[in-house]
PASEBA-1860 file (N, C-alpha, C; in nm, 3 decimals):
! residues 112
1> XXXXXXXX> 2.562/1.049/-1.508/2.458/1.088/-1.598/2.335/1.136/-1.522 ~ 2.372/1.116/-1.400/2.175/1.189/-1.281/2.230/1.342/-1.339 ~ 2.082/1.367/-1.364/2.052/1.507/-1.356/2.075/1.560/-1.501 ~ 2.100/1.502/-1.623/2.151/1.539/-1.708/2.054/1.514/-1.830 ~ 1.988/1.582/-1.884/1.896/1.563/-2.016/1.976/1.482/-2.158 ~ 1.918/1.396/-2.203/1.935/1.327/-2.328/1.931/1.452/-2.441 ~ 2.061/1.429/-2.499/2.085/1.566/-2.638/1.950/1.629/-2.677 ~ 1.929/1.705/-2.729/1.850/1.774/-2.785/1.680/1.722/-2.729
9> XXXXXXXX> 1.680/1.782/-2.590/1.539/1.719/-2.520/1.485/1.840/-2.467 ~ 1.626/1.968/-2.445/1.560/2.078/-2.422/1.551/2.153/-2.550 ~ 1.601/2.156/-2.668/1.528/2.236/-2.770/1.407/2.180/-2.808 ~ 1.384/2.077/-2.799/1.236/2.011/-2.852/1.126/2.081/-2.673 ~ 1.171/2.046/-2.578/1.068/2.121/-2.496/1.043/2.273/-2.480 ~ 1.158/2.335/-2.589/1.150/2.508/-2.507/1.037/2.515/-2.668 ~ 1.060/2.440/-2.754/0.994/2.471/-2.878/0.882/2.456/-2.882 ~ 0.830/2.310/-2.796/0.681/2.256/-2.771/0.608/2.409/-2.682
17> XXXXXXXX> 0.668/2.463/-2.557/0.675/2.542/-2.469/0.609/2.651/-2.549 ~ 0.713/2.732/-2.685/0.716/2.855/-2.741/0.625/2.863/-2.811 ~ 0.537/2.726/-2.834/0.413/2.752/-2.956/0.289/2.825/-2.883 ~ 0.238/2.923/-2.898/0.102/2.923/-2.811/0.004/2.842/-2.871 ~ -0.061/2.775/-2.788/-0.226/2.709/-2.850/-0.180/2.601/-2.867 ~ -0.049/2.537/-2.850/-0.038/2.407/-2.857/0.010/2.362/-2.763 ~ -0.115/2.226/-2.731/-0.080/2.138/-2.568/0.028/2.104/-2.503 ~ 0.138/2.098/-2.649/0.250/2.084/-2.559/0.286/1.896/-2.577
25> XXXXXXXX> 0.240/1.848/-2.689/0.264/1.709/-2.723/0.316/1.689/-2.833 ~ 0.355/1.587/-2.887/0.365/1.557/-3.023/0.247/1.520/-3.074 ~ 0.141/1.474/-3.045/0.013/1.402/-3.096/-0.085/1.561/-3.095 ~ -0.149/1.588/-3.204/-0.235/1.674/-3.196/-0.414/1.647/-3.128 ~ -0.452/1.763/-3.008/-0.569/1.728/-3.000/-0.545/1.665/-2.849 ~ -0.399/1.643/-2.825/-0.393/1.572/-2.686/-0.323/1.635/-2.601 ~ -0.388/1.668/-2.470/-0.357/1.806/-2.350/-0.273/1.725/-2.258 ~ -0.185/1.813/-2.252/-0.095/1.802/-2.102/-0.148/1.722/-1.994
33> XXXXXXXX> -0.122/1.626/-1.915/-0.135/1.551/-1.804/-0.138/1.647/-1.672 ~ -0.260/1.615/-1.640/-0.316/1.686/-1.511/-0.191/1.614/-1.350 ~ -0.149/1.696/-1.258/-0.055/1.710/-1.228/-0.118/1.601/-1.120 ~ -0.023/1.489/-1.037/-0.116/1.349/-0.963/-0.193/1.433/-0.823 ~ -0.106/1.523/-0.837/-0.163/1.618/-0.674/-0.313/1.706/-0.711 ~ -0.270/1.715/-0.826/-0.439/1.820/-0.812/-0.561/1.688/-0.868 ~ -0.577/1.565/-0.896/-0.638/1.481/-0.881/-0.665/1.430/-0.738 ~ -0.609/1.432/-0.679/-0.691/1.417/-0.514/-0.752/1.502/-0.435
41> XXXXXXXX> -0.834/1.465/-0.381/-0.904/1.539/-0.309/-0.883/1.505/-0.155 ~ -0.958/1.598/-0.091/-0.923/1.582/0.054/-1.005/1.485/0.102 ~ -1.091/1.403/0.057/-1.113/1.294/0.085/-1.081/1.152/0.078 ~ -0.975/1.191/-0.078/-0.934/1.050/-0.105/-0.754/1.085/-0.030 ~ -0.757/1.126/0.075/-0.617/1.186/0.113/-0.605/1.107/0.239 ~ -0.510/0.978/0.204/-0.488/0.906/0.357/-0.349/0.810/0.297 ~ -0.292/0.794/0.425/-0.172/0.794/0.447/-0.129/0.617/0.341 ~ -0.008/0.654/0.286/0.044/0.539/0.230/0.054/0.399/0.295
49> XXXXXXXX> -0.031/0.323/0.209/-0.057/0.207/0.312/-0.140/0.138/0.399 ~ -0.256/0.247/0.393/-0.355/0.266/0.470/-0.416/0.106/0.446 ~ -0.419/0.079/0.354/-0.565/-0.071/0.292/-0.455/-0.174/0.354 ~ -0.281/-0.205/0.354/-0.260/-0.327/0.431/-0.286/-0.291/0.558 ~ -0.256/-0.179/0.588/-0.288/-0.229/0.743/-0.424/-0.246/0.778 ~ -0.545/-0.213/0.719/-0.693/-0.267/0.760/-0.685/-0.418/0.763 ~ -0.593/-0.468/0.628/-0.613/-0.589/0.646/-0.512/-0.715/0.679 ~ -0.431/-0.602/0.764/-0.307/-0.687/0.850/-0.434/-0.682/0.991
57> XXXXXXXX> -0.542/-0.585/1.022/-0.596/-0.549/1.133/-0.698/-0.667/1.153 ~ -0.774/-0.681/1.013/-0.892/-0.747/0.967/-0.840/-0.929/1.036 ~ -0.707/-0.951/0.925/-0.649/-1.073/0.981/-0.663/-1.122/1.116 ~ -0.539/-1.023/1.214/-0.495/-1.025/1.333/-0.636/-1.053/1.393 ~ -0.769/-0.945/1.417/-0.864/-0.957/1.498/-0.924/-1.130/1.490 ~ -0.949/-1.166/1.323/-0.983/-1.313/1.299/-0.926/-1.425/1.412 ~ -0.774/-1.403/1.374/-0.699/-1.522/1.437/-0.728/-1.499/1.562 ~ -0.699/-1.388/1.636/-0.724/-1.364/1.771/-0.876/-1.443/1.839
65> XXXXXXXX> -0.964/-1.426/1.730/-1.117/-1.533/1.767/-1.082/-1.676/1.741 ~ -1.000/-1.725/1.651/-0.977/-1.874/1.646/-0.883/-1.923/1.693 ~ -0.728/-1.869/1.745/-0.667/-1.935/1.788/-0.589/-1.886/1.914 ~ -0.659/-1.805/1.996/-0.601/-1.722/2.095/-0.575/-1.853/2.198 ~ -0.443/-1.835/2.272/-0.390/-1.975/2.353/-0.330/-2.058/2.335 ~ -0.305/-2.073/2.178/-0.231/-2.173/2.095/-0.089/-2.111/2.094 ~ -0.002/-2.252/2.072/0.118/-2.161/2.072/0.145/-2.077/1.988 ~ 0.280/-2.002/2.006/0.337/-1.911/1.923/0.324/-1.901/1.769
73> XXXXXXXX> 0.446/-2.014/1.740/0.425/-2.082/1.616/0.295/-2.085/1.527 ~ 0.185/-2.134/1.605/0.083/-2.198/1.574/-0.011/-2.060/1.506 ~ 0.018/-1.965/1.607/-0.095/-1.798/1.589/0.056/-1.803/1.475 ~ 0.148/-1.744/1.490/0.209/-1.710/1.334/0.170/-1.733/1.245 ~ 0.200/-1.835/1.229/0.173/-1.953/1.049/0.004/-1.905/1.058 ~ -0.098/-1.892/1.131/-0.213/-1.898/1.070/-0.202/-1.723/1.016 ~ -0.185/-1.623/1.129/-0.179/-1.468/1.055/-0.080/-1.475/0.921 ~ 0.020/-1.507/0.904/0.097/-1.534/0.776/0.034/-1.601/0.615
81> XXXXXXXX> -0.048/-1.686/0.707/-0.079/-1.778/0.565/-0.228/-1.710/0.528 ~ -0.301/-1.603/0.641/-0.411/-1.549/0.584/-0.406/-1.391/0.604 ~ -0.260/-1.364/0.572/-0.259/-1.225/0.495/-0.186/-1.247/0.374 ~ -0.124/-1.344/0.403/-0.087/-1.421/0.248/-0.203/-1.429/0.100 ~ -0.308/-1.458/0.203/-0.448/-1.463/0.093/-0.506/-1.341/0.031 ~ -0.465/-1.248/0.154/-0.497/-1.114/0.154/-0.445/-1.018/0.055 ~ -0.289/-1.106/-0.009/-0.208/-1.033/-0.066/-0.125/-0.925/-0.003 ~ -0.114/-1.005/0.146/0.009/-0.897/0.203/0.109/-0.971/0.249
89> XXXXXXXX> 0.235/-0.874/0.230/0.375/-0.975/0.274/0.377/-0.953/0.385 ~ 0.364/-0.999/0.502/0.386/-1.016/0.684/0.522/-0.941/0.684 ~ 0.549/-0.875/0.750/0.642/-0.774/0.827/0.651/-0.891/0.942 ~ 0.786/-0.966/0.955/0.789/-1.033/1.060/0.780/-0.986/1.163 ~ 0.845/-0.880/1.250/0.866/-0.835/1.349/0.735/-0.814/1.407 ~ 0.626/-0.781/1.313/0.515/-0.690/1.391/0.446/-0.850/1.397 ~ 0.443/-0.924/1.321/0.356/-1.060/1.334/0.396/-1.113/1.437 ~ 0.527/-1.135/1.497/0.596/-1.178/1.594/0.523/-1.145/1.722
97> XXXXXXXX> 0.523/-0.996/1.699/0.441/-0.928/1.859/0.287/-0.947/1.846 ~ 0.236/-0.966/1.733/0.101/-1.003/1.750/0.049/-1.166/1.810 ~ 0.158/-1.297/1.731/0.133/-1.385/1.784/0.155/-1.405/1.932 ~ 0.259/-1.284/1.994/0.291/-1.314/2.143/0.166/-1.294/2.219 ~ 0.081/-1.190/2.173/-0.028/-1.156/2.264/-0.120/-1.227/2.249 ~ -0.128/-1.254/2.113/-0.275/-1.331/2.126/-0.202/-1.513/2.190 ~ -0.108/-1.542/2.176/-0.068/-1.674/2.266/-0.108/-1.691/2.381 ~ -0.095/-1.574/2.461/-0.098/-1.548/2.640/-0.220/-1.494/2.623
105> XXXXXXXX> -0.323/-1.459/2.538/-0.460/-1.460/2.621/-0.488/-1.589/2.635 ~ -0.617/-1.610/2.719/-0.704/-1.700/2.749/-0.770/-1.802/2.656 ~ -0.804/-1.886/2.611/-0.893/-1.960/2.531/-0.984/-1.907/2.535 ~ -1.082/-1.905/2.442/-1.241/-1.894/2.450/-1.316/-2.000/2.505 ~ -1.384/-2.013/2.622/-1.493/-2.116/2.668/-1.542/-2.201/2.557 ~ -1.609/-2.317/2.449/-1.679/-2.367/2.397/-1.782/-2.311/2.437 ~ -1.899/-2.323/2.328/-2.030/-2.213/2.350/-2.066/-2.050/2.353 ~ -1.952/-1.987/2.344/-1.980/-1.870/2.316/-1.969/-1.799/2.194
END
């Protein structure tokens, strides 16, 4: 059934089509839907996905100030449980390589 119109869906559109001056609906007074591409502009034009990763970024930098040195485990579960808050589902693999690095840096001194 892909690709195949429900009975009589193209005589009702070539008919809506053939009227001039009419929008092209069943409801009178109500215009055709503006197409999703010509609603954006070249400013609001950025790549799918863009807002988790600020705040897979936002996360990662956090934990990296509170728990850099701690084990593995330890940096996971905290990036997990506060992009969790964030409303993002953790991509294990990439959390994986984030807790590795921030594990093997250094502690932060107390006092700074």
């Amino acid at each position: 059934m892909v690709g195949r119109a429900h009975p009589g869906c193209e005589t009702v559109a070539r008919a809506a089509a053939s009227q001039p001056g009419r929008p092209g609906t069943d409801y009178p007074g109500m215009n055709l839907l503006a197409s999703i591409s010509s609603l954006a502009t070249d400013s609001s034009r950025r790549p799918v996905g863009w807002q988790v990763q600020l705040r897979v970024d936002y996360v990662v930098n956090q934990v990296m100030q509170t728990h850099r040195g701690e084990s593995e485990d330890v940096v996971k579960q905290a990036i997990q449980d506060q992009l969790r808050v964030y409303g993002v589902v953790p991509n294990k693999r990439q959390i994986a390589q984030y807790a590795t690095t921030i594990a093997s840096l250094p502690r932060i001194p107390p006092g700074n």
